[in-house]
N, C-alpha and C positions, 0 to 999 in steps of 0.2 A: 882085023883091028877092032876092038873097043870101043864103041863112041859113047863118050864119058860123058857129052850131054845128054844122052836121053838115057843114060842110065843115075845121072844126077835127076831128070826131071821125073824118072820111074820111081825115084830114090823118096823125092819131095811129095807126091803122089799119094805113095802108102803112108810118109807119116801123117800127109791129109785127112786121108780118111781113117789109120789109126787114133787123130783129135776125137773124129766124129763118134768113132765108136765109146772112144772113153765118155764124150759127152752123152751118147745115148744111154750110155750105162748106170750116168750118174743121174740121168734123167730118170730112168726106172724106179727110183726112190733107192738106192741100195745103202743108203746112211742106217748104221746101224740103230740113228735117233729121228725124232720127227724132226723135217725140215719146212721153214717157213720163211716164206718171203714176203714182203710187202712193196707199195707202192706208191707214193701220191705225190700233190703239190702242194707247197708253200707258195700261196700269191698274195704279191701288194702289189701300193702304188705310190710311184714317188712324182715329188714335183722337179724342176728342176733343181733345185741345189738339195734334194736328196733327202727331202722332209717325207715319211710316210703321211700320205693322206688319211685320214680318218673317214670313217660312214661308209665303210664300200661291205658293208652286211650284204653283198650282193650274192645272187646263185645265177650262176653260170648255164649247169644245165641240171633242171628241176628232176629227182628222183620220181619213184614210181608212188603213189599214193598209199602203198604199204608199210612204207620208209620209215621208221620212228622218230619224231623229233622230241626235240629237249621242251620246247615251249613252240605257241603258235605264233604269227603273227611277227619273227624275229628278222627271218630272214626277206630280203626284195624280189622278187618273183621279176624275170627279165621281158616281162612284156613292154609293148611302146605304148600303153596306155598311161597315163599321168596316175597320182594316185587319188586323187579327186574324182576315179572312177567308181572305186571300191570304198565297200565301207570297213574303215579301222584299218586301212592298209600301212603295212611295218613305213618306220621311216630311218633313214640314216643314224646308227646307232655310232655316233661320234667316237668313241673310242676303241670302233674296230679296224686294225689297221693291219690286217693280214686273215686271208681265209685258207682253212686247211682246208684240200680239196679232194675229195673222194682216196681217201686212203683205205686200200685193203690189203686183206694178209688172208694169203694160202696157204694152203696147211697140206705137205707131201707126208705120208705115212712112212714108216720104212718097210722097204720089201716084203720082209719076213711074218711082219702085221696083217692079221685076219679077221680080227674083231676091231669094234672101236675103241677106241682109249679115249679117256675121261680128261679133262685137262681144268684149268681155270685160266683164265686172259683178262688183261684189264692194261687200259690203255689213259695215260694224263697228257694235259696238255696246259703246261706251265704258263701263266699268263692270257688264257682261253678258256672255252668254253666250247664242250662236244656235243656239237647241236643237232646230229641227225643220224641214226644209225641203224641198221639191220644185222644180224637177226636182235631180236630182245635183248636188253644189259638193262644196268641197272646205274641210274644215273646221277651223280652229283657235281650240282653246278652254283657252287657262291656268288650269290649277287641276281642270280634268277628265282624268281617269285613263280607265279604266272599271269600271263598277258594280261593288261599290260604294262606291267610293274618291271622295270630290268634295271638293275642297277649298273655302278659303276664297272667295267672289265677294266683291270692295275694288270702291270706287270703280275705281282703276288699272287694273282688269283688265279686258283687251278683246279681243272674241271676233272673228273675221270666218269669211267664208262669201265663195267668188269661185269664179263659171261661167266657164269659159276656154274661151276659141272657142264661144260660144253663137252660133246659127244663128238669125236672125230673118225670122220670114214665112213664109209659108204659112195652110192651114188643118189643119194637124194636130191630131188626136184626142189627148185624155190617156186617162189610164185608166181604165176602166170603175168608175163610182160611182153611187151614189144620193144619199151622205150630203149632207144639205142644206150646210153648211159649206163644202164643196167645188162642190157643182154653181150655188151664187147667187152667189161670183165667177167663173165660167165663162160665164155668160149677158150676155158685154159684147162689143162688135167689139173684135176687138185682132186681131197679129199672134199668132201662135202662136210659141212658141219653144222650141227642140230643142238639147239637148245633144251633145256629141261620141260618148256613151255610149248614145244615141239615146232618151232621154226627153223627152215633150213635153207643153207644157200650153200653156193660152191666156197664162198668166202665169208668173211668179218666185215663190215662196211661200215665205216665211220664220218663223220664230217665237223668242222669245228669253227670256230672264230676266235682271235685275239688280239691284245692291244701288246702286239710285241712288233719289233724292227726286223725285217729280212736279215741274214746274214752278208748282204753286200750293198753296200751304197752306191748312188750313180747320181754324179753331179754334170750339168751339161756345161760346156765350155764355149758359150757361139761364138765367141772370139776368135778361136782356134778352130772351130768344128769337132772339139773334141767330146766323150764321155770321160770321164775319171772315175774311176772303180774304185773302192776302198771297204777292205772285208772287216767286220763290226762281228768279231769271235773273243769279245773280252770277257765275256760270258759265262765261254767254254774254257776250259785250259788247255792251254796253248801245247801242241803236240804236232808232229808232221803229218797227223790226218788232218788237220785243218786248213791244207791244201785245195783248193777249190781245181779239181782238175780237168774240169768241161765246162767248158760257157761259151754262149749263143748271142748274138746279136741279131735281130727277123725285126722286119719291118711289113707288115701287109698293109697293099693299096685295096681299096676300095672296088678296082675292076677286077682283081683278081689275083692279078702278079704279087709276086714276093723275091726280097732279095735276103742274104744271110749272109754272116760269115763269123768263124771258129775263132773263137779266142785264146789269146797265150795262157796257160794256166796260173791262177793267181795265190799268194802265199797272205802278202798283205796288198797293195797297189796295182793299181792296172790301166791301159789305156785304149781309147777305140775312137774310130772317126764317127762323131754322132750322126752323119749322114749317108745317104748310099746315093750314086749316081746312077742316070734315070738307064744306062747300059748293063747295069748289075739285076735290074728284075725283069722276072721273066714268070709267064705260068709252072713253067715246072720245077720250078725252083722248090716248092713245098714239099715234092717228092723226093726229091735229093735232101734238104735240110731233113725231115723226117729218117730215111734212111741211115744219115750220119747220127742222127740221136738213137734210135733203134739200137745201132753196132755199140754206141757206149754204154746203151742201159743196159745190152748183154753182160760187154764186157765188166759193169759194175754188180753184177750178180746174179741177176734176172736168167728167167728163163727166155728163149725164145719168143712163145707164145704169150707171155706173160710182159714181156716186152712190148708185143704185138698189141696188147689189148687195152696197156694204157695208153697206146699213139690213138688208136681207135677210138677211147671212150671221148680224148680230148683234141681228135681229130680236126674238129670247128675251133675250138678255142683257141688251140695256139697256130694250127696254120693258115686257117681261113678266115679267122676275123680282125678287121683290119685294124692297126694298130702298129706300136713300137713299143717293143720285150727284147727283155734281157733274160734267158735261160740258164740251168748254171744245174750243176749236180750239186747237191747239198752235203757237207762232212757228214760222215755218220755219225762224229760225237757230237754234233750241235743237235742234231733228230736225236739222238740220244738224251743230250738234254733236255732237252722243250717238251718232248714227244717220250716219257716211259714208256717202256713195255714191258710187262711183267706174265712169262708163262710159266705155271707150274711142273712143267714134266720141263726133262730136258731137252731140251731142239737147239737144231743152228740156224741161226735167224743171220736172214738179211733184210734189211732196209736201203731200198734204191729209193730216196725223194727230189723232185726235181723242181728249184726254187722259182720262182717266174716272179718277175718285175714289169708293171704296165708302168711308162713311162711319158709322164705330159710332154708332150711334141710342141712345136710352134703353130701347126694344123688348129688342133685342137686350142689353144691361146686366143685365134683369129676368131672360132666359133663363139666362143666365152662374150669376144669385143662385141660383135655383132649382137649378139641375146643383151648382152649390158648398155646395148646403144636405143635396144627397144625400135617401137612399143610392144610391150607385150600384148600378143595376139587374144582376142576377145576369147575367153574361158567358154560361156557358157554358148555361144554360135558356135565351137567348136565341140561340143558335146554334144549341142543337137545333132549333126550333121552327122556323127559318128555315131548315135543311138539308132537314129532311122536311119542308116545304111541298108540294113538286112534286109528291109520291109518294101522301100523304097526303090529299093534296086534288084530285086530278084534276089538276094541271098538268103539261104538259108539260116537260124541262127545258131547253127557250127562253125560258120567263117567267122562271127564277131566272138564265140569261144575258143576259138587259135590264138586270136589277136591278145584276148584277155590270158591266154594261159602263155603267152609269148613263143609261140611256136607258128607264130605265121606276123607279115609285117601290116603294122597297120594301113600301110597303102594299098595292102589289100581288098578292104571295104570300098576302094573305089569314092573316097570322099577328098576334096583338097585338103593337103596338109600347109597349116601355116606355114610362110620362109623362116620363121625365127621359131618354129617348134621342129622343125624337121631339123635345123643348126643343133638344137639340145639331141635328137635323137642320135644326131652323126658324132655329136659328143665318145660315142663309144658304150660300155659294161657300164663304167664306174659314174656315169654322168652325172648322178644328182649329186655324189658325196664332191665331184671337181667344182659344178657348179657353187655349192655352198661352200667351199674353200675360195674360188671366186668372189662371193660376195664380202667376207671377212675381209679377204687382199685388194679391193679392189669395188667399195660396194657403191652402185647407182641406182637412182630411182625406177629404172625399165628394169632392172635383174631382182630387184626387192620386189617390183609388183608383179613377176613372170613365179617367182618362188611363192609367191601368197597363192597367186590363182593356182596353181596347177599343186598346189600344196606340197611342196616337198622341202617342206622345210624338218629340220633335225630331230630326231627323239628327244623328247626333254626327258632325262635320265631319273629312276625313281630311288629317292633317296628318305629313308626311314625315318 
């Protein structure tokens, strides 16, 4: 007799791994044209009824000191030192209300390719401005002078970045690094690619800022406990890719835990419980939520590895640092729109971008009340104590260059932190641009004199 299930499960078996093979195959480059994929994020910050904050010129995780920027002085360096540390330190550039976050493009050769091919690449970002890139481009950006003159970022205004006669192929070396940011997109096959000016990396590296609106709104409902979604693609023209067909709801605590959960796919409107109950988080939850985003940046065109290496680059950000985001795959014709791309040879491009939403909590609210309730903690006792740390206490002065370069916390120096400055630290990334939206909504005499002393008050924008 036949036994039909394990000849059905023998059956399901080989088509498995006849998938695998097809994908190994397709993996090998066997396109008869070059193939390129890209990657990154769109991040804002909404408050609650759904208004993009401005000033969040923030960086996340600072590039390797190679990196080219557009101008100095633009972007926020994520240390917990105030900026009445440094001298000429950037300040909230009012009219940035979204960062494009480490977007790269890998470049698969096709098989039959033995030499390198030549290409030209250049890349806009409608309403923004491409403020940090590798290898060498050439860069125009309206309304940037230099430091520190930066004028208005409008909608209108559009930055581009274009490598001319880029060299593709080979296995050429970039430059010597450790910094994680840098070496977990490095870790994919690609071709390698070289500029005319002889810079080379595995990929294209870009970074940007602009005064544009996410493609999805998130109003909160405390009433109900709800969020209300509502996708803002009037933009784009209206097509059935404008389908938002993955979105995330992640909430990270502070000790560690995280709870998640998958969203109905959205067309235009959507709904979610703005809250999670305290049985829904758990420590391993990061690894499951990652995982499940993993399997759809595949399935949205990515390679494995390449999958693999933007969870990695932005490992800390979206799953370890505490907070409440909104995840969501972005239409390819809204990154289409906002985001050209322009290659000269022919290739099949994919672009996987993955939009993120920090979202003001009631947490974060309570911190605000407290810092506006004052007093603001004496500025310049709080500087001594942080200056003679090193000297005073046995450190060497490497630990107060962590603190300053943001890679180590300032309760490191072993100095007491004010209660109403460590309130602004728990603030979160976006602190001072929430802060100064606090003070407009809502301004008192203790958060006006906490903004003087510790100076973070707003770029005053240079106008001709």
């Amino acid at each position: 007799m036949t036994d039909y299930t394990l000849v059905g499960n023998t059956m399901k078996t080989l088509v498995l791994i006849s998938l695998i093979l097809v994908a190994a195959v397709l993996r090998a480059d066997n396109s008869p044209i070059m193939v390129i994929h890209e990657w990154g994020t769109f991040t804002s910050f909404q408050d609650e009824a759904g208004n993009s904050i401005g000033g969040i010129n923030t960086d996340d995780e600072p590039v390797p000191r190679f990196v080219h920027d557009l101008a100095s002085m633009l972007l926020i360096r994520p240390t917990e030192l105030p900026p009445t540390f440094f001298q000429g330190a950037p300040s909230c550039h009012p009219d940035v209300t979204m960062r494009l976050e480490t977007p790269v493009l890998y470049f698969h050769s096709p098989k039959h390719q033995d030499k390198p091919l030549t290409t030209d690449v250049s890349v806009g970002f409608h309403g923004g401005w491409l403020t940090q890139f590798y290898p060498s481009a050439e860069a125009v950006a309206p309304g940037v002078e230099s430091w520190p003159k930066f004028g208005h970022l409008r909608t209108d205004t559009t930055g581009w970045l274009s490598w001319t006669a880029l060299s593709v192929g080979g296995n050429a070396n970039g430059p010597a690094t450790t910094d994680h940011v840098w070496t977990s997109p490095r870790a994919v096959d690609a071709a390698s690619v070289t500029t005319t000016d002889h810079e080379s990396e595995k990929f294209l590296f870009y970074r940007g800022v602009a005064h544009i609106d996410a493609p999805v709104q998130v109003v909160r409902d405390s009433t109900h406990d709800q969020l209300l979604l509502h996708t803002r693609l009037d933009s784009v023209q209206q097509s059935k890719e404008l389908l938002i067909g993955s979105l995330w709801l992640a909430e990270i605590r502070t000790d560690g835990s995280s709870a998640f959960r998958k969203l109905k796919p959205m067309i235009g409107n959507g709904v979610t419980r703005a809250t999670f109950d305290d049985a829904e988080f758990s420590r391993q939850n990061a690894a499951l939520f990652r995982a499940d985003m993993h399997r759809t940046l595949v399935k949205e065109g990515l390679f494995d590895d390449e999958a693999e290496a933007l969870l990695n680059t932005w490992e800390l950000s979206y799953f370890k640092s505490p907070g409440l985001r909104l995840f969501f795959i972005v239409p390819r014709a809204w990154t289409d729109t906002y985001l050209p791309l322009r290659i000269s040879i022919p290739a099949e491009v994919q672009r996987v971008m993955v939009g993120r939403i920090e979202l003001v909590t009631p947490g974060q609210r309570e911190l605000l009340r407290r810092i506006a309730t004052g007093p603001a903690p004496n500025m310049q006792s709080f500087r001594k104590a942080v200056m003679e740390a090193p000297s005073n206490r046995g450190f060497d002065g490497d630990r107060f260059s962590l603190v300053a370069a943001g890679r180590a916390p300032i309760a490191s120096l072993g100095v007491p932190v004010p209660e109403v400055y460590q309130a602004y630290l728990n603030l979160g990334r976006f602190r001072n641009a929430l802060i100064l939206d606090e003070e407009q909504r809502r301004p008192t005499a203790a958060l006006r004199q906490f903004i003087q002393d510790y100076n973070l008050k707003a770029y005053e924008i240079h106008v001709r």
